[in-house]
N, C-alpha and C positions, 0 to 999 in steps of 0.2 A: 673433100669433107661433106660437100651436099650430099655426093652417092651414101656416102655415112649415116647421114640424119633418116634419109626417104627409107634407108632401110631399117633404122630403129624406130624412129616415129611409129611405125604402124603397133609397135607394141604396148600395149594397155598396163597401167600400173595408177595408181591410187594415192602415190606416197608422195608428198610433194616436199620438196625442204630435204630434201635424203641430203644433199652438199653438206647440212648441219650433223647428219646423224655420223657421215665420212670423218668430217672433224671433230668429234667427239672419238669413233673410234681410233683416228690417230692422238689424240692426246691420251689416251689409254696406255697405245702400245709404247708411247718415247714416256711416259711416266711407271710401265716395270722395265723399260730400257733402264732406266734412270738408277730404279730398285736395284734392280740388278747389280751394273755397278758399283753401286757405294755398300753393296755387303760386305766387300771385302774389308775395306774401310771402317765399319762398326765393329767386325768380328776380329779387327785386326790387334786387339791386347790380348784374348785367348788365342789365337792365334800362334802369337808370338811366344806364348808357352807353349803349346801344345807341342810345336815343330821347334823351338826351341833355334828362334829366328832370334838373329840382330837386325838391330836398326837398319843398316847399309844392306845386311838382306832384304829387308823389307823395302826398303828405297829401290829395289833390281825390280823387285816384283810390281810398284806400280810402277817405276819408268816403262817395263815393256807394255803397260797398257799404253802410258802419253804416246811411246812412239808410234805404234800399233795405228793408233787413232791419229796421229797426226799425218801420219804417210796414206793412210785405204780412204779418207776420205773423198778426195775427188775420184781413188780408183771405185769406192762404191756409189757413189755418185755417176761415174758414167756406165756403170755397171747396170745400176735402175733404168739409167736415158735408155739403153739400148735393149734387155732385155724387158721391158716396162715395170712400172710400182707393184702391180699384182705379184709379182713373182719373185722379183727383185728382193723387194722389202720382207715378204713370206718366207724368201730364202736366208735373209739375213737375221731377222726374229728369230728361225727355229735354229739356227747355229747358235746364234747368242746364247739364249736361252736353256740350249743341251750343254752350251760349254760352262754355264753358271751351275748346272747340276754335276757337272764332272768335279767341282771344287769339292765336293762331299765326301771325293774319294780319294783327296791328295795323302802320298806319304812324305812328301819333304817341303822345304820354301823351292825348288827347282822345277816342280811339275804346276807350281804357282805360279812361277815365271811365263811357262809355256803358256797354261790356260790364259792367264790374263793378257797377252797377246794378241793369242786369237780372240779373247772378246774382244780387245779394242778394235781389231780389225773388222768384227763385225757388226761390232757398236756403232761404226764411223755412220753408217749407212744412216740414221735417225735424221743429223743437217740437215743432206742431200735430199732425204725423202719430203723435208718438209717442205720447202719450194714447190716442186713436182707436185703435192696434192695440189696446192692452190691453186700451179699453172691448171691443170688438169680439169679441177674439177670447180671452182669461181669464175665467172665474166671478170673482167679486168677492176671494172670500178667496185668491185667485194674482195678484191685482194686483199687491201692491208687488216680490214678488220681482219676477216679470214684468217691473217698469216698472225695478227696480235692476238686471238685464240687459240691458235696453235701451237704461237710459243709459251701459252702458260704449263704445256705438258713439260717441257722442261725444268721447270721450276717447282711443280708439284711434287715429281717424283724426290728431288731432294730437301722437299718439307716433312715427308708421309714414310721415309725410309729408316729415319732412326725407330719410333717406336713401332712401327712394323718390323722389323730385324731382330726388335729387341723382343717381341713377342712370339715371334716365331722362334728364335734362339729361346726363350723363357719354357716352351711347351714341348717343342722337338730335337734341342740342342743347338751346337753349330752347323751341324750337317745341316739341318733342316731349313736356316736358313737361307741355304744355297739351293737345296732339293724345289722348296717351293713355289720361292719364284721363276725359278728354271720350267717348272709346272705352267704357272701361270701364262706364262712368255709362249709355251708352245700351244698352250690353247688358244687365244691370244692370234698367231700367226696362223692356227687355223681358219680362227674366224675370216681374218684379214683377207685369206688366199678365193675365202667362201662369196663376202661379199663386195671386194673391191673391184671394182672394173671401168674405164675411163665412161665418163658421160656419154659416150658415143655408144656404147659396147654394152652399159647397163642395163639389165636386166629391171631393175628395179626401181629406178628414176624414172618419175612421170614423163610423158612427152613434151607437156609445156615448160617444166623445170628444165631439161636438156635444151632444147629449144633457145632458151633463157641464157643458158651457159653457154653455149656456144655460139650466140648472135654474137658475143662480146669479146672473144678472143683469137688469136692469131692463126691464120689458114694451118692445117693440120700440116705438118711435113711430111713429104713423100719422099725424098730424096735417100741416098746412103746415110747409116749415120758412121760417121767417122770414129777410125782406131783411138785409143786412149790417149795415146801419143799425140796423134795428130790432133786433137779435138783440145787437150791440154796446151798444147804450142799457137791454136788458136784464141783461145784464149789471152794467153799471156802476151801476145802480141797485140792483144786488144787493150788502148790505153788507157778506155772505161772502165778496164777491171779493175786496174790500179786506186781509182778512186773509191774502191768498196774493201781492196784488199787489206791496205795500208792502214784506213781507220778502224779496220778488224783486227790485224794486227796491234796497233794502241790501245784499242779497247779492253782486251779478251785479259791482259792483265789483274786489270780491275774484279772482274768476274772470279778468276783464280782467286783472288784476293780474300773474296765472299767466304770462299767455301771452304778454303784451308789455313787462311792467317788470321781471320779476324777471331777467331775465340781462343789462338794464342796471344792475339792483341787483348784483350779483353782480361785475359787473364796475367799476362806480365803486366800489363799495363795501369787496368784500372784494376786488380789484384780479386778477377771474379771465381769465384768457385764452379764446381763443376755443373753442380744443380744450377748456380746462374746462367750459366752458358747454357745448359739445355734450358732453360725459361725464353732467352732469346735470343739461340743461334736461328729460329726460323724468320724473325722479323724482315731480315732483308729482303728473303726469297719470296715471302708474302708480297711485299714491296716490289719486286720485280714483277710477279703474276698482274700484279694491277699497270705496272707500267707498259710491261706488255699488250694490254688492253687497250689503256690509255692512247699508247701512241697508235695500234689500229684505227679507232674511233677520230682521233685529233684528225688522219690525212683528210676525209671527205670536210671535216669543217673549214680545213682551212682550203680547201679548193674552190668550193662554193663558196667562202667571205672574201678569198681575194683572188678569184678566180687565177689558180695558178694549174699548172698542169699535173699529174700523177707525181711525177717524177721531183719536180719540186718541190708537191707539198710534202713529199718522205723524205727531202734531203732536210726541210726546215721543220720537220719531225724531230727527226735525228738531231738536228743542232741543238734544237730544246734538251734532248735529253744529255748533250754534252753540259750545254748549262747548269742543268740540275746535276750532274757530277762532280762538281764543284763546291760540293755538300762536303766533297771526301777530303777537302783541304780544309776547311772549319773544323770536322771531325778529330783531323791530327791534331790540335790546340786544344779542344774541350778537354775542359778539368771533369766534368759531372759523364759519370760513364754510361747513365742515360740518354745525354743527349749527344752523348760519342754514340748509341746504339741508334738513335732516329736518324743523326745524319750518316748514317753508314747506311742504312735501310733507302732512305734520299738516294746513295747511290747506286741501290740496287736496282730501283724506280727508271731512273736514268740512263743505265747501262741496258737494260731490257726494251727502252727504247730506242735505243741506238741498236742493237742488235737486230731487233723486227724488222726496222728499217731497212736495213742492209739486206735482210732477205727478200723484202721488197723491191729494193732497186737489183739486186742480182734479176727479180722477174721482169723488170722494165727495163735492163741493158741486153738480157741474153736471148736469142733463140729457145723456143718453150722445148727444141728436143737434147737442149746442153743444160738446163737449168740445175739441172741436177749435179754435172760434173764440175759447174762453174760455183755453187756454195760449197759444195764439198773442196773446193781448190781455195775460198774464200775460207773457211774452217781450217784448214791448214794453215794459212796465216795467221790466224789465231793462235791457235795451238804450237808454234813454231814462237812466238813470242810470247805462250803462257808457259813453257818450259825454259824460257831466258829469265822471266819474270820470278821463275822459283826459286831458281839459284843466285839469284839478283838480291830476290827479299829474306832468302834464308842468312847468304853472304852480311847479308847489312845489317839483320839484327843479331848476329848473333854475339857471346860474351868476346870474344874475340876481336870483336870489330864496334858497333855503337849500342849493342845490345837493344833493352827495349826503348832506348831513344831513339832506335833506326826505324821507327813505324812512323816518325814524325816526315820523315823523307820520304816515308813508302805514301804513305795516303796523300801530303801534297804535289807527288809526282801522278798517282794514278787521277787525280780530280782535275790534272790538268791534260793528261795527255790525251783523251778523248775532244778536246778544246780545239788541238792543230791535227785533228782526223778530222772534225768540222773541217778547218779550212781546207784542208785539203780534197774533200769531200766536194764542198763547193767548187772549190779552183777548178777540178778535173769534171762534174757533172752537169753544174747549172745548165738550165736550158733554156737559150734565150730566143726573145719572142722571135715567132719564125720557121726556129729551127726545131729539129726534133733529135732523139737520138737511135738511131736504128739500131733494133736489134739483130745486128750481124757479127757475128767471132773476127 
């Protein structure tokens, strides 16, 4: 990595702080990622006339996104490790994005099926990527903020989506809503292709900022990097991982829960109309952007107040925000459906904490050239129990079984289950004095 620096160092540039402008561009491109996705979503009652869909068709067409997205994650993930984020993540932006434009041109729910596949599959890549900037391009002690800015692009794109969709559908149709964010997406991966390049590599990062970043992070790898296979079976053989998987797996329900049950909760429940629901379906996600924040900012205080290590203070990060998930089991009892909306926002706060986290400790247990394969493989654990969670909470409430009393289950189950991911969290991570935990697969 020295021969690295002695040969970029001599190069003259002006811009200092470029790491912020990186992170800005990637909360851009995972927020029309975001867009992208959930058009289908808004446009999905014309829709259903147009092509003259049923429900159960409709339900084909977004499972093959969940699965899509649940299986390419770790494989885009070590897809970026290997062939690096420039090209990687370029490569997967412009597929996205041409495959949200091909929606414009379907003639049935079947060719709906297909595309939305391949988006997930190349959606998946967003995770993965997000680690990979921070390893890449942050010293180690500007990660978490770092990575708690980064994940507010995920959160934005599904606050900024409905009345953008609904504006672009209002002036261009449905096509159009597909056509221009697809648009957007591929300029977007131009730019991305134009100006990203590892610290080492850049062009445009001063020499004392590089410098900076890379005083602070782990010797460059030179070695092979390992088949998908093999790099995957290292992993999971690693019993570290388990403590990041497991409580991503409990968590990711909750999050589902955000974005697809709570304004039928809202609405079987506290009896809200449709204009109520859009006055406060974005609260939570708001709520989540700042948690996200939050818990960046929380690691360095609490390292310096009780001098704990990196890794610590993101595990008692994360436990705080399992805390405040506990919001979601008061929320199940509230009579008043406003302060069912705050404490349901509480858990969105919560959850984004715990998420950031988990990105964090994936970059403090893993080798910086798997980081990428190993949240994409954590992201699969998620999603692998946000598709149990579906059928789980669709099963419980419906007229059939406890109707809308089955949300009183559903929200005291998700406020707790992030509770024994803490523990588990701790059980399998803690680090104690002395020891450290290497990052080796």
């Amino acid at each position: 990595m020295s021969t690295i620096r002695q040969s970029t160092a001599s190069r003259k540039s002006n811009f200092k702080n470029f790491r912020w402008v990186i992170i800005f561009l990637f909360i851009t491109g995972v927020t029309l990622n975001y867009i992208t996705r959930n058009s289908l979503g808004i446009m999905a009652p014309e829709l259903k006339e147009t092509f003259q869909m049923s429900n159960e068709q409709y339900g084909y067409i977004t499972m093959a996104f969940q699965i899509a997205y649940t299986i390419f994650q770790p494989i885009c993930g070590w897809f970026i490790d290997v062939v690096g984020l420039k090209i990687g993540f370029a490569i997967c932006a412009l597929a996205w994005s041409i495959t949200c434009m091909f929606h414009a041109g379907v003639g049935n729910w079947m060719h709906l099926v297909f595309l939305r596949f391949f988006m997930g599959s190349t959606e998946a890549a967003a995770a993965p990527a997000n680690v990979k900037v921070m390893t890449e391009w942050f010293p180690k002690k500007e990660r978490t903020v770092a990575n708690g800015w980064g994940g507010v692009g995920f959160s934005i794109g599904g606050m900024i989506a409905p009345p953008l969709i609904y504006g672009l559908h209002s002036t261009f149709g449905w096509q159009g809503a597909f056509i221009v964010p697809g648009i957007l997406g591929i300029v977007w991966a131009l730019v991305w292709w134009k100006m990203y390049d590892p610290p080492a590599r850049s062009k445009i990062v001063a020499s004392e900022e590089r410098e900076y970043i890379l005083s602070d992070q782990d010797p460059a790898f030179t070695g092979k990097k390992p088949p998908l296979w093999t790099s995957l079976g290292q992993l999971l053989k690693n019993k570290k991982f388990y403590g990041i998987g497991i409580p991503a797996f409990l968590s990711e329900p909750a999050w589902q829960a955000l974005g697809f049950w709570v304004p039928l909760y809202m609405a079987q429940v506290h009896g809200f109309k449709l204009i109520d629901i859009a006055m406060f379906a974005w609260m939570p996600f708001l709520m989540a952007d700042l948690g996200s924040l939050a818990a960046g900012y929380l690691v360095p205080v609490l390292r310096n107040r009780f001098d704990l290590s990196r890794l610590n203070a993101s595990i008692v990060t994360s436990c705080s925000g399992a805390v405040v998930m506990v919001c979601l089991v008061f929320a199940a009892f509230s009579k008043s459906p406003y302060i069912a909306i705050l404490l349901i926002s509480m858990g969105g706060f919560g959850h984004q904490m715990i998420s950031g986290m988990l990105g964090v400790l994936v970059m403090e247990t893993t080798p910086s050239h798997q980081v990428a394969t190993a949240n994409g493989l954590r992201g699969t654990f998620a999603w692998v129990a946000a598709a149990l969670s579906t059928i789980v909470i669709g099963s419980l409430t419906s007229e059939a079984s406890l109707g809308p009393s089955g949300f009183t289950y559903v929200f005291v189950s998700l406020g707790l289950f992030d509770l024994l991911g803490a523990l588990i969290m701790v059980g399998v991570l803690w680090e104690r004095r002395g020891k450290t935990i290497t990052t080796t697969a």
